[in-house]
C-alpha positions in Angstrom: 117.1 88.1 85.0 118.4 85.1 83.4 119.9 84.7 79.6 119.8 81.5 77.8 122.9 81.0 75.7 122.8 78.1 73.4 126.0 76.0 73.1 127.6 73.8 70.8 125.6 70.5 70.4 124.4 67.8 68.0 122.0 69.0 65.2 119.1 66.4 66.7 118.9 68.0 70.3 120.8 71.3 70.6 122.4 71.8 74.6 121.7 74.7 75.9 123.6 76.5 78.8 121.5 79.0 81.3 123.3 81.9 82.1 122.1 83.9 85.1 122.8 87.5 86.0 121.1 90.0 88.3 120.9 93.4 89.0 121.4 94.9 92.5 121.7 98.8 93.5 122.7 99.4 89.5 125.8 97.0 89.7 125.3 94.0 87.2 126.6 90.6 88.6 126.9 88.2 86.1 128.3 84.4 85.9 132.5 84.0 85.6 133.3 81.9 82.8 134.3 79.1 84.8 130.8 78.8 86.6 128.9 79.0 83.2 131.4 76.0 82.4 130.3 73.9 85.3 126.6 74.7 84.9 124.8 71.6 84.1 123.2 71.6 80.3 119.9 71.2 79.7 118.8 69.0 77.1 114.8 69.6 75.9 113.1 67.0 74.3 109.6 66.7 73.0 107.0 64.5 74.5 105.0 61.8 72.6 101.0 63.2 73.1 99.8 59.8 74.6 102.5 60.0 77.6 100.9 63.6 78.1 99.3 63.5 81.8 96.0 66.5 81.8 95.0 67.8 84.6 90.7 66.8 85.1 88.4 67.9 88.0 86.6 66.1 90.7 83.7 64.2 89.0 81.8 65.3 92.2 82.1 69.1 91.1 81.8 68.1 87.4 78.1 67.3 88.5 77.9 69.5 90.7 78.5 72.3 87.7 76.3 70.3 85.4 73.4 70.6 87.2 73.7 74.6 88.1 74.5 74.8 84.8 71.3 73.6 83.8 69.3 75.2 86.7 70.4 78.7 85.8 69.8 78.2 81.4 66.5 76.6 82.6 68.0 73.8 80.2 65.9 70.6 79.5 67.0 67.7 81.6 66.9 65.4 78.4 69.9 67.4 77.1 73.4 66.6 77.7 75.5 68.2 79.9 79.3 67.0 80.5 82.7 68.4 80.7 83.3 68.7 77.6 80.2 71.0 77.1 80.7 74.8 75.9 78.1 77.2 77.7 77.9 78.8 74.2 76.6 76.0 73.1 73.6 75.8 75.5 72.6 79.5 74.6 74.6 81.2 77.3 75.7 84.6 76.1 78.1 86.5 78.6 74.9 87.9 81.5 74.3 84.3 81.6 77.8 83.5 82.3 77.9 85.6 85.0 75.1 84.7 86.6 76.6 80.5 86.3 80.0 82.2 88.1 77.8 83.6 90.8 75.7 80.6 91.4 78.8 78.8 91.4 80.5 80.7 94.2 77.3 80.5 96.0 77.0 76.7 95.7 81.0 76.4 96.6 81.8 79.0 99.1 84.5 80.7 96.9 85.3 83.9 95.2 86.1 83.9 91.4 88.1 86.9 90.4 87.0 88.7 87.1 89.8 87.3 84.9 89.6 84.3 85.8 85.8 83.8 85.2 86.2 85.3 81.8 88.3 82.1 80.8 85.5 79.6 81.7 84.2 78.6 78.5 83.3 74.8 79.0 81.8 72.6 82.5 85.3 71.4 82.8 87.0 75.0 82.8 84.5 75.6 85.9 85.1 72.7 87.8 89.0 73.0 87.0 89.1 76.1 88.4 86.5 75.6 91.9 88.6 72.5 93.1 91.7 74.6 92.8 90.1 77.8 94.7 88.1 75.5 97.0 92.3 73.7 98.2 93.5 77.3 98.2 91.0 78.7 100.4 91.2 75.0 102.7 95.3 75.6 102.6 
């Protein structure tokens, strides 16, 4: 288990000191004084948006998702479908959700636990999630 006691630092960014302890067969061990004095501070900062890095899907399985997207709301091919694009917004209620998550594991090979498939809300959630089960199950 691990404490975080804040230290004496300047009023623009605080230090703050990690103090670990842990618990074995009821005896507490916790950090001497000395060691929490050599531990190295930890200074947090906050980061300007445009140096930011997001994580995106393949554009392969973006497509790929698009179109069974589209297949399974029988959705005009004249209408957009992206990334960006919320299945709410083409119509899909929850049954049809569930029915894009199976033809998605179909299509890819994988198996999409219930939790996680209740998160998908956009193309992009879908395709986030299938490259990252598709190098899981490869690794």
């Amino acid at each position: 288990m691990a404490a975080l006691a804040v230290a004496a630092g300047s009023a623009v960014s605080p230090a703050y000191r990690i103090q670990l302890s842990g618990r074995r067969s009821g005896t507490a061990f916790f950090a001497t004084q000395r060691a929490v004095a050599t531990f190295p501070s930890v200074r947090l900062r906050t980061v300007a948006k445009r140096f930011q890095i997001a994580c995106s899907a393949k554009q392969g399985t973006i497509d790929k998702v698009c179109g069974i997207v589209k297949k399974q709301l029988a959705v005009a091919e004249d209408t957009p479908v992206n990334g960006e694009t919320k299945f709410a917004d083409l119509g899909a209620d929850s049954l049809d959700t569930v029915e894009i998550v199976m033809g998605l594991e179909e299509a890819f090979g994988i198996t999409v636990d219930e939790s996680s498939a209740q998160e998908i809300k956009t193309v992009e959630d879908a395709a986030m999630l299938i490259d990252k089960l598709v190098i899981d199950k490869e690794g």
